[in-house]
C-alpha positions, -999 to +999 in steps of 0.1 A: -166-154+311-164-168+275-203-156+277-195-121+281-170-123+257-193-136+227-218-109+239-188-079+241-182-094+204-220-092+195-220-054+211-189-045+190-205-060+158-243-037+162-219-006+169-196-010+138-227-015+117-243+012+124-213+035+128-201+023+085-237+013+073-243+054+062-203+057+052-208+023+024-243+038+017-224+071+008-197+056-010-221+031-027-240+063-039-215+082-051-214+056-083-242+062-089-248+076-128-287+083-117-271+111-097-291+108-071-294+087-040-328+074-047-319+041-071-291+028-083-290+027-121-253+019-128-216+023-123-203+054-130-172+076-123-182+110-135-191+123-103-154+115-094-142+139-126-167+164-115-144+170-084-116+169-098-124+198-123-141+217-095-114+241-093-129+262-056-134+226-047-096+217-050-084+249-036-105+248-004-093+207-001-057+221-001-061+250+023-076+224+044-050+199+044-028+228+046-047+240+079-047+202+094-009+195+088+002+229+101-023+227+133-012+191+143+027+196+138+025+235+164+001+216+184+017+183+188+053+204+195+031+230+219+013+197+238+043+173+239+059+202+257+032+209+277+028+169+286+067+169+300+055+198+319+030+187+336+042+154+342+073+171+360+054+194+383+071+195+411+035+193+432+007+170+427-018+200+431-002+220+402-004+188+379-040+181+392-044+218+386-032+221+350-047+187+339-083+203+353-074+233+329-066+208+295-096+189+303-120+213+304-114+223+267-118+189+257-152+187+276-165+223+266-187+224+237-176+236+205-204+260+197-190+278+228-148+275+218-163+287+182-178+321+197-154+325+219-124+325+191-146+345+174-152+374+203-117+372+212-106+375+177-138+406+171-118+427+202-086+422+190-093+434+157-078+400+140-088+394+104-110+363+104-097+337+074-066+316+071-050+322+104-077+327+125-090+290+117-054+277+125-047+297+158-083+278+166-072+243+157-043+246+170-058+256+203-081+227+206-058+204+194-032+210+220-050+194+252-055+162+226-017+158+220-018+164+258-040+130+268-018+109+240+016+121+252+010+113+295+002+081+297+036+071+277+049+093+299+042+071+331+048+041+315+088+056+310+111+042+329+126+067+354+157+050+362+170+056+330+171+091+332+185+090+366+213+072+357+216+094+327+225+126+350+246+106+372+268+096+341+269+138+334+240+141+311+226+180+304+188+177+305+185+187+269+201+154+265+176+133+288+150+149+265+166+144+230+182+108+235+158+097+265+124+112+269+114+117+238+123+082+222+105+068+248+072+087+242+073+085+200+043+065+197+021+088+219+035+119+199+026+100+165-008+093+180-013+127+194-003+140+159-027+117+140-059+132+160-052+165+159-047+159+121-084+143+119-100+168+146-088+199+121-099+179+084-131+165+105-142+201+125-170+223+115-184+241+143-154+260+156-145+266+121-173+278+103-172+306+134-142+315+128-136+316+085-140+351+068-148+359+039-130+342+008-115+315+031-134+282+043-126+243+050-141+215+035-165+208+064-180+242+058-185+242+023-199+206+023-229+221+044-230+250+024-232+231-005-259+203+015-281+233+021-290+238-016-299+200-023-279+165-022-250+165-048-230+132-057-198+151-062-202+156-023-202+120-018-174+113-043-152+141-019-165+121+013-155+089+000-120+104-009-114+119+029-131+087+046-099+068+023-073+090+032-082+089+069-084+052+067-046+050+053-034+071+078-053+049+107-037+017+088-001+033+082-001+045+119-011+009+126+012-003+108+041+014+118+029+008+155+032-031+149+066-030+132+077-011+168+064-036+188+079-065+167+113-049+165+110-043+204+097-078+217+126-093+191+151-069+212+136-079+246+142-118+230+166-137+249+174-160+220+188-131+198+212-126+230+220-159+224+227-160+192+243-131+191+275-143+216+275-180+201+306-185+179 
């Protein structure tokens, strides 16, 4: 057993160097004053003030923030929803039935959800640009928030809400003081991925921008195309931060809940608590 274990560790190790050695290689770079990626010749933070006085650069970083914050709120409000559904279908084949259908976007490729957006949104005569890259996000973000909200869902504890009703409770109330205290953390989570699937997607979004609109991911590979640019590794190194404190706040917050809960679930505080 404890082999495994030191050979699970060694596994575990390979795969986080492989999966960071390119992301410190970028961020390493992107001090570079050479301004290129060939040597190093010395610390520099002008590629840094580059970005920050590229003005189209700023403006498409905020419409893409804008995109990612507004996609993972509807989504996670449209799957948590959704999630209660399904996990209160009456009949086992409608749940298998409606899980079958969330899955499959999350198993489809996104060349094909791209075109398909993008036919859907040709027919209906929908301008391509601002909204039609947030009705996509939101779209494939939904059956995310879906797979973070059910399993908290089946870990609930279903007596609570059956004593609930029998003590007069409306079922808006179950929901607001019951259900959804109970499934917080998988909401947070589900938020937190559809927030990073929007900021992090490129192929469903560059089918679906128009003209005079685009995300970060699409104008880093336009801007890849024409030759290898520090200021794009200065903006990489900024997003990989920022997704790393939201990972380390989420984790954060996460550990505070389970401290606050095991010191509920603490006998001794009962204790304490009635000793004069």
């Amino acid at each position: 057993m404890i082999k495994n274990n030191k050979w699970a560790s060694l596994y575990l190790v390979v795969v986080f160097i492989l999966l960071y050695t390119p992301i410190a290689y970028l961020i390493f770079y992107s001090f570079n004053e050479a301004g290129t990626m060939n040597q190093f010749s010395g610390f520099t933070l002008e590629h840094y003030a580059a970005l920050a006085e590229d003005t189209r650069l700023m403006i498409i970083a905020l419409d893409t923030i804008r995109v990612a914050l507004l996609s993972a709120l509807l989504a996670t409000t449209i799957g948590t929803l959704g999630a209660i559904g399904i996990y209160y279908s009456r009949r086992r084949e409608t749940q298998n039935l409606l899980l079958g259908f969330n899955n499959i976007l999350l198993v489809s490729p996104d060349v094909i959800i791209g075109a398909s957006f993008l036919l859907l949104f040709t027919v209906v005569g929908f301008r391509l640009g601002f909204y039609s890259v947030l009705l996509s996000h939101i779209a494939f973000s939904i059956p995310i928030v879906v797979l973070m909200v059910l399993p908290r869902l089946e870990e609930m504890n279903e007596n609570m809400i059956t004593a609930a009703k029998d003590l007069g409770a409306t079922n808006w109330q179950v929901l607001k003081e019951i259900i959804l205290p109970n499934i917080t953390p998988g909401i947070l989570a589900g938020y937190f991925m559809a927030f990073t699937y929007s900021i992090d997607d490129f192929a469903v979004t560059f089918f679906v921008t128009g003209n005079g609109f685009a995300t970060l991911s699409v104008e880093i590979y336009s801007r890849a195309r024409q030759g290898v640019s520090l200021e794009i590794n200065a903006l990489s190194t900024v997003l990989f931060l920022v997704a790393f404190s939201l990972v380390a706040g989420y984790y954060f917050i996460q550990k505070q809940q389970r401290t606050r809960k095991l010191a509920h679930m603490d006998p001794t505080n009962h204790e304490k608590a009635v000793t004069p």
